[in-house]
N, C-alpha and C positions, 0 to 999 in steps of 0.2 A: 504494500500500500504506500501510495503517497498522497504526504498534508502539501496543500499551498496554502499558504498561512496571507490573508489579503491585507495591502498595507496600501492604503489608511483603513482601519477600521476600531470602534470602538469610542470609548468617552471624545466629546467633541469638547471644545472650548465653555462654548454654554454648558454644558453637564458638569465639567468640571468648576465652575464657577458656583453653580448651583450647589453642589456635592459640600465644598470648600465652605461656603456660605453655611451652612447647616452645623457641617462640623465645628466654625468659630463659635456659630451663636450659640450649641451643647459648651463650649470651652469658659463664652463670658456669662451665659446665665444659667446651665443647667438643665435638668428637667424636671417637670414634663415642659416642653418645647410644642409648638405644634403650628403646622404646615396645613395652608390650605391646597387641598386635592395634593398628591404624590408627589414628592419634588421635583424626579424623573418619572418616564415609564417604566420602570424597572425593578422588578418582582425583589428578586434578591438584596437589592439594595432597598428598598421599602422594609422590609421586612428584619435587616442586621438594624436600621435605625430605629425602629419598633421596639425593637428589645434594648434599646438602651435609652428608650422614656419618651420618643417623639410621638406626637399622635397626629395622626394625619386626619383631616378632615371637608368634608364637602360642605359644610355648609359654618357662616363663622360664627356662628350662633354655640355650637359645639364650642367657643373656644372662648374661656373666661373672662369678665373684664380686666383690665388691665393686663391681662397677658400676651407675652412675645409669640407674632406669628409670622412665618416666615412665606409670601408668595412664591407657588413653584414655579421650575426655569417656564414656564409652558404660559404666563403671564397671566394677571386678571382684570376684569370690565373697571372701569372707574367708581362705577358701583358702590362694588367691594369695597375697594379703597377708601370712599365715602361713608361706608357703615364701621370699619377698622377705625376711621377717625373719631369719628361721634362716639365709638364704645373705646376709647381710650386705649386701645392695642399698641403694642410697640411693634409697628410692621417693620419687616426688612424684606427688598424689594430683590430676590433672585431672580424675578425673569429675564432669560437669554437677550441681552440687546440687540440680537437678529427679530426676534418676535417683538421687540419694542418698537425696533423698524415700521414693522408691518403697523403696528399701533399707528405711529406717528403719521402713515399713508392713507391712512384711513381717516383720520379726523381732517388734515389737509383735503383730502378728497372732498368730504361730504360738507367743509367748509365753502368750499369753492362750490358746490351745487350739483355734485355730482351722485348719481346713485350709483354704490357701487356693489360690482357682483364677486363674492368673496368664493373664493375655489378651494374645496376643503372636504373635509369629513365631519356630518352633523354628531353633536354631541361632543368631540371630542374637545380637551380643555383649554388647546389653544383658539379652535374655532368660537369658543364662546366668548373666550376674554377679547378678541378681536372686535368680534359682533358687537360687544358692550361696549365701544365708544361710540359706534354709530347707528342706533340698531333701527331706527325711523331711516335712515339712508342705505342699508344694506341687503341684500339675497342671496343665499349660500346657494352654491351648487356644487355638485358632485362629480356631475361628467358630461359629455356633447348631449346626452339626451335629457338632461336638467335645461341645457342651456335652448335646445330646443323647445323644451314646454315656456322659454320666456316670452314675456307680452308686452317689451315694451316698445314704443310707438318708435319709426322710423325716424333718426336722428335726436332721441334722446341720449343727454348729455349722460355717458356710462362711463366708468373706472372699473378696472378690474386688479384682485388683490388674492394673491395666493397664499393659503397654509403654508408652513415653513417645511416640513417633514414629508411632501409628496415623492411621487414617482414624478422623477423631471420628464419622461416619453408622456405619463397620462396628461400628464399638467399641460403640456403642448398641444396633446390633441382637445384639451376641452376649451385652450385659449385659443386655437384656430378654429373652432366652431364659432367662438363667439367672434371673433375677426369677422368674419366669413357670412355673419347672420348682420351686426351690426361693423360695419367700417370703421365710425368715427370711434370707436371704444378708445378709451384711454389706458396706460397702464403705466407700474414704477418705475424709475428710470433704471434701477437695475433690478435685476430679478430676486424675486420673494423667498424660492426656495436657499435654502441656506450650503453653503458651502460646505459642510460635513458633509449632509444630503446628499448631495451634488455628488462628493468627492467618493463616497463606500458604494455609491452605483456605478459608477465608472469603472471602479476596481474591480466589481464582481461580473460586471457589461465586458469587459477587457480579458479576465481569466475564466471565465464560466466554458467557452471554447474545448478548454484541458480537462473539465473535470468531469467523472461522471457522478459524480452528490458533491452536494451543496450540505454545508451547517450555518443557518446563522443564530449567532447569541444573542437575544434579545426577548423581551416580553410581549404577550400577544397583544396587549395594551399598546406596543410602543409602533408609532404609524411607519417609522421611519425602517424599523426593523423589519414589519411587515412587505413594507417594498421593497427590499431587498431580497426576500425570500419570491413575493410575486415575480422578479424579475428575472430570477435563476430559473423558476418553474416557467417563465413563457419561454425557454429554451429548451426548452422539452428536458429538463434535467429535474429530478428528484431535488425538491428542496425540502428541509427541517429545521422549524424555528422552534429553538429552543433553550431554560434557564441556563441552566447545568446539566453538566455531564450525568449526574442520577437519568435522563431523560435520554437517554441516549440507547438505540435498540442494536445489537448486534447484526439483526436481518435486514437493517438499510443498506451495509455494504459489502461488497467482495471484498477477496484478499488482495485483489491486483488494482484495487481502484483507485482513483486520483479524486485525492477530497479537497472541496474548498474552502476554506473555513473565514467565516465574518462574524463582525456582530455590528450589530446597532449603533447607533451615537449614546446611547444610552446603557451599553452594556460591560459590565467590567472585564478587565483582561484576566482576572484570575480564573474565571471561569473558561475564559477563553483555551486558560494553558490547561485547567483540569480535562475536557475535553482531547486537547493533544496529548497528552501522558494516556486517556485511556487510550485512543488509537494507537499509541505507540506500545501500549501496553500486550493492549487483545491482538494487534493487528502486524504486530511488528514495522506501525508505520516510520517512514522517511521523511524528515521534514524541510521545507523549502521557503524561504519567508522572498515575497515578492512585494515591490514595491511599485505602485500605481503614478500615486503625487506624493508631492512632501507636503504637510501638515506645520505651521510656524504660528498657530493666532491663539492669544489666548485674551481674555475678558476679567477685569479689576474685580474684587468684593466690590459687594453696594456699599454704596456712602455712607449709610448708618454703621457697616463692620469697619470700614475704611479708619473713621474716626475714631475707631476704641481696638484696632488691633495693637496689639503688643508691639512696643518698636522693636 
């Protein structure tokens, strides 16, 4: 057997930012800490910060007056932030500044008078907090055939605004539907998908070719992960998204196969190498670490940790 080990892949800038972020505020207050909604998508890591006092929660109602709550990297509606202030929370603002982006294009948008159609997955947490700054100016859609059920009048004044964690091929075909349906649409001056994003598709787009199974690390939660697994399988390749190596079935591979191995922006590399040690274990795999692009970006603590980190 052999691993291609894909490179770039795993924590991105925002995750680790987030990650960091979490870890100071257990360092300057303590716990119980708590996090509205998951800080990442990311089972394993939800779950080691669980047991040492954070509590994650969906609604901030759940979370005491006066106490530290941490927004996760996935951002929230202004809302929120609205009701954190009025109940005296000591927020700290870990959303990815790639998803703040998106924020800031959207209020610019809908300021200027524009209705914009936001390209995304309903329900999930970045699409809500987005939604929440402009939600009388906004339409989520999903794919060409979202955009085809639109209704609005020929040469209305449209913006269009994509999820940070897509598949960049789907994102293209639903933003050429809407080109295509409406001309004058407007859109960001650079693109909404995020360079992690971007960067673990390319990688797997690039070596999928050599392999015949795919691994990727990641939570079924986590969108970004998910498209990475979609896009090894439209290769007609056996893809497996998965935490940890516990999840891992002997009968996905032969002895003589070429494994791909990813994870998510969101997924940690220990898990990554538990994984390779079991194939190297069961399988006597060989391993080959392959490099796509180089990775150099990284993102400050929030100004609230900024100001009380230890010099």
């Amino acid at each position: 057997m052999k691993i291609i080990l894909a490179n770039p892949r795993g924590f991105c800038a925002g995750v680790n930012m987030a990650i960091e972020s979490l870890e100071q505020a257990l360092r300057l207050w303590g716990a119980p800490l708590y996090v509205y909604h998951e800080i990442v998508h990311n089972r394993p890591i939800v779950e080691r910060f669980r047991a040492r006092g954070v509590v994650f929660v969906d609604e901030l109602s759940e979370v005491p007056d006066g106490a530290t709550v941490l927004y996760s990297a996935h951002g929230v509606s202004p809302a929120i932030r609205a009701e954190a202030k009025a109940r005296n929370l000591r927020a700290v603002d870990a959303t990815c500044p790639l998803v703040t982006k998106v924020h800031m294009e959207a209020v610019k948008f809908a300021k200027d008078g524009y209705t914009i159609v936001l390209i995304g997955h309903e329900g999930h947490d970045e699409v809500i907090g987005t939604m929440g700054e402009a939600p009388a100016s906004m339409v989520l859609v999903e794919d060409a055939e979202d955009v085809a059920a639109l209704d609005f009048p020929p040469g209305a004044k449209l913006a269009f605004l994509t999820q940070t964690t897509l598949s960049v091929d789907e994102a293209r075909v639903v933003i050429d539907a809407l080109r295509a349906k409406y001309p004058g649409v407007v859109g960001p001056n650079k693109d909404d998908i995020c360079y992690a994003t971007q960067n673990r598709q390319e990688a797997v787009r690039d070596l999928v070719p050599e392999a015949d199974v795919v691994l990727v690390l990641g939570s079924r939660n986590s969108s970004n992960s998910q498209r990475l697994a979609e896009l090894a399988r439209a290769t007609g390749r056996p893809a497996h998204l998965i935490d940890r190596a516990g999840e891992l079935r002997d009968e996905w591979f032969g002895p003589g196969d070429t494994v791909l191995v990813t994870a998510g922006a969101s997924a940690p590399e220990d898990h990554v190498q538990d994984c390779v040690d079991y194939l190297r274990t069961r399988f006597g795999a060989a391993v080959e670490s392959r490099t796509v692009r180089e990775e150099h970006v990284s993102f400050p603590l929030p100004r609230e940790l900024r100001v009380l980190a230890p010099a």
